[in-house]
Backbone as numpy.savetxt, mean C-alpha at the origin, in Angstrom:
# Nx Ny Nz CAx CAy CAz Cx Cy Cz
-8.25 -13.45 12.83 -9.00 -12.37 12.21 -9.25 -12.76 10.76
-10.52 -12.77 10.27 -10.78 -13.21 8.96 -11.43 -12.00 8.28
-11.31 -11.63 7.26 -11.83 -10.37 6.31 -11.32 -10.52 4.71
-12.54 -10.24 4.41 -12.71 -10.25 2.63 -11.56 -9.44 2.10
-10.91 -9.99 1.13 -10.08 -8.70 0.24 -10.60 -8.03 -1.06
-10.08 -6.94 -0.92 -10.75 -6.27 -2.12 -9.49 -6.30 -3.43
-9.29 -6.57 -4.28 -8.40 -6.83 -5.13 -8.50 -6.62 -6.40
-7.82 -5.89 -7.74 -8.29 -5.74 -8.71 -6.97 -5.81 -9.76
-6.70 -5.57 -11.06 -5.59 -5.80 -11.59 -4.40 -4.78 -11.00
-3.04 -4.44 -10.88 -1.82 -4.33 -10.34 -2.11 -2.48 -10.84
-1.54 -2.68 -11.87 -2.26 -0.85 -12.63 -3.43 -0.21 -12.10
-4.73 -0.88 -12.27 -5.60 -0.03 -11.32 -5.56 0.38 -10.19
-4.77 -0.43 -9.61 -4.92 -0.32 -8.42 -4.21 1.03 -7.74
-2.49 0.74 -8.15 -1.87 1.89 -8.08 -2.19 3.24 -8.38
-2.60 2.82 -9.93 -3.40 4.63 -10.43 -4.14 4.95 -9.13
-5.44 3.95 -8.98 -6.43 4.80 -7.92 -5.82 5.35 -6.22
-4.72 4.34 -5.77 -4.72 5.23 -4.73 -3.62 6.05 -5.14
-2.95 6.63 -6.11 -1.70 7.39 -6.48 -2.83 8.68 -6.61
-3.52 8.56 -7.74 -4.44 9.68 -8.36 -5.87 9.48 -8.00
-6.17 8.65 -7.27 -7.61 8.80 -6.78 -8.06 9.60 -5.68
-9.12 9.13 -4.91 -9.90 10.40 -3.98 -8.92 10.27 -2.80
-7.98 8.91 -2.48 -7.11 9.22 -1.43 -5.22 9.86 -1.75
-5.52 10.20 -3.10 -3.99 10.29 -3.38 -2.68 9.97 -2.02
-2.86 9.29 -2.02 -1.88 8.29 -1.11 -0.66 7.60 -2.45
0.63 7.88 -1.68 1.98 7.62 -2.28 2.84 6.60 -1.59
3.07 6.12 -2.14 4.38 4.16 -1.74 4.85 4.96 -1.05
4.88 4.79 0.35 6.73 4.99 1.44 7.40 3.74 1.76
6.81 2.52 1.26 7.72 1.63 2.00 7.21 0.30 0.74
8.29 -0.42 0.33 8.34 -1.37 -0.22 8.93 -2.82 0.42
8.62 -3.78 0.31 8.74 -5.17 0.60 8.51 -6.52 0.15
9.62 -7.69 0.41 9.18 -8.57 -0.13 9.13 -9.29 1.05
8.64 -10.22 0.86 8.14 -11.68 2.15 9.08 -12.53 1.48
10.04 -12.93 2.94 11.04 -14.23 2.73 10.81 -15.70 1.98
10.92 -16.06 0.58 11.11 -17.24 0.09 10.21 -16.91 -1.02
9.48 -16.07 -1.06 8.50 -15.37 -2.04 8.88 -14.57 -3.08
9.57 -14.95 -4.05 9.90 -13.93 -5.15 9.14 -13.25 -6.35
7.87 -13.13 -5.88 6.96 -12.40 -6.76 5.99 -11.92 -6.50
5.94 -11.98 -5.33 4.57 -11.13 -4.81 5.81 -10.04 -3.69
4.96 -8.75 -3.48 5.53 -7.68 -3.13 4.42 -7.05 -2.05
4.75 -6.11 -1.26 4.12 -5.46 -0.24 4.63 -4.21 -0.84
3.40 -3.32 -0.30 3.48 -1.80 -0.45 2.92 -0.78 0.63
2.74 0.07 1.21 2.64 0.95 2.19 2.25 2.11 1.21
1.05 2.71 1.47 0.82 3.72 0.52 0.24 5.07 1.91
1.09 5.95 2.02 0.36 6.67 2.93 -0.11 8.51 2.14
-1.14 9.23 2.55 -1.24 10.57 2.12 -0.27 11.51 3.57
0.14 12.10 3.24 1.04 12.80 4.00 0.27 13.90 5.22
-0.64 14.15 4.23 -1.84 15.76 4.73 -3.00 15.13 5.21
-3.29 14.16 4.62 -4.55 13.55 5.29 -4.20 12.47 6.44
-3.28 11.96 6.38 -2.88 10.80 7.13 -3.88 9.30 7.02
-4.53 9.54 5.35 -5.05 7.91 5.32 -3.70 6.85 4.85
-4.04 5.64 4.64 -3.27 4.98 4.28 -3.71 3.42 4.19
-2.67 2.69 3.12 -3.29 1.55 2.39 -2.38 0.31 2.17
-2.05 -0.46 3.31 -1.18 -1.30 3.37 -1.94 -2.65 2.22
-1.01 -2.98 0.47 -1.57 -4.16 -0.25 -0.70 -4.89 -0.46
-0.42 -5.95 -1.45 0.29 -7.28 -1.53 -0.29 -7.23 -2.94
1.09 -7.22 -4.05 0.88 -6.95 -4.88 1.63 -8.14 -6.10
1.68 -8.64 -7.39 2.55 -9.12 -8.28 2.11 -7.94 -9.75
2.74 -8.58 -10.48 2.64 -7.74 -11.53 1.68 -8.14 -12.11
0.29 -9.08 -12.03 -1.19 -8.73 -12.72 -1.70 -8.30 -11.58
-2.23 -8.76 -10.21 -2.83 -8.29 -9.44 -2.79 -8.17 -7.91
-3.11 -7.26 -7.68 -3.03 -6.16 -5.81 -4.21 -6.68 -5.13
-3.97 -6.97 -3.70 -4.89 -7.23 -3.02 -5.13 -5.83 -1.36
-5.97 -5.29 -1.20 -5.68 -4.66 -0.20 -5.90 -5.28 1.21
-4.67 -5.41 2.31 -4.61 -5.95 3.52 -5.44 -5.13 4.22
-4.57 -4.28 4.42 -5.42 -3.31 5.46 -5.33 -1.51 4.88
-6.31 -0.82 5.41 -6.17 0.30 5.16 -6.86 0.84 6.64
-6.31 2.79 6.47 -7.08 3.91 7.65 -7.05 4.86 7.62
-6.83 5.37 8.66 -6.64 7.03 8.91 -5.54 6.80 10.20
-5.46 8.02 10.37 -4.51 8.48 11.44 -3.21 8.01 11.29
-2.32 7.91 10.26 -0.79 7.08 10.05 0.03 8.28 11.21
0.81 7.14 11.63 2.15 7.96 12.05 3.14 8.01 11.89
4.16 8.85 11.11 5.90 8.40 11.10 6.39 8.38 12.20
7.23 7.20 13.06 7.56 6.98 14.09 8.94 7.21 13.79
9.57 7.07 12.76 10.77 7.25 11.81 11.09 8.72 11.19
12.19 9.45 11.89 11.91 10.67 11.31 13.29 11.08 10.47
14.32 10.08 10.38 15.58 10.00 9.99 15.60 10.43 8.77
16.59 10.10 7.35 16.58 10.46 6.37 16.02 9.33 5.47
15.26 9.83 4.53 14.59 8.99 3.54 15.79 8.27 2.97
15.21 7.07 2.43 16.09 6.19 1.47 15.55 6.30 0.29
């Protein structure tokens, strides 16, 4: 599967989906094994159910994938 990324500096990025038109919030953080500076993030809206899986360092975010319809399959206690 091949597809363009959309990517912009680390701060914008967050602001827009934190406070932008999808206000979507981090539930899940990650790093990739042997990789100590680039990071994964999971950004889902709770009420809307969009969401914005990116790959991030501290200048710039790339977005993997994003949608609609998220599901918590996980209903245990938050960490």
């Amino acid at each position: 599967m091949q597809k363009p990324l959309e990517c912009t500096d680390t701060k914008t990025m967050f602001r827009g989906l934190i406070n932008g038109d999808y206000k979507e919030n981090p539930i899940w953080w990650g790093i990739e094994p042997g990789d100590t500076v680039s990071r994964y993030s999971l950004f889902v809206n709770e009420q809307t159910k969009s969401w914005t899986l990116i790959q991030f360092d501290e200048k710039m975010a790339c977005v993997l994938g994003a949608g609609e319809k998220s599901t918590q399959l996980f209903n245990g206690p938050r960490i």
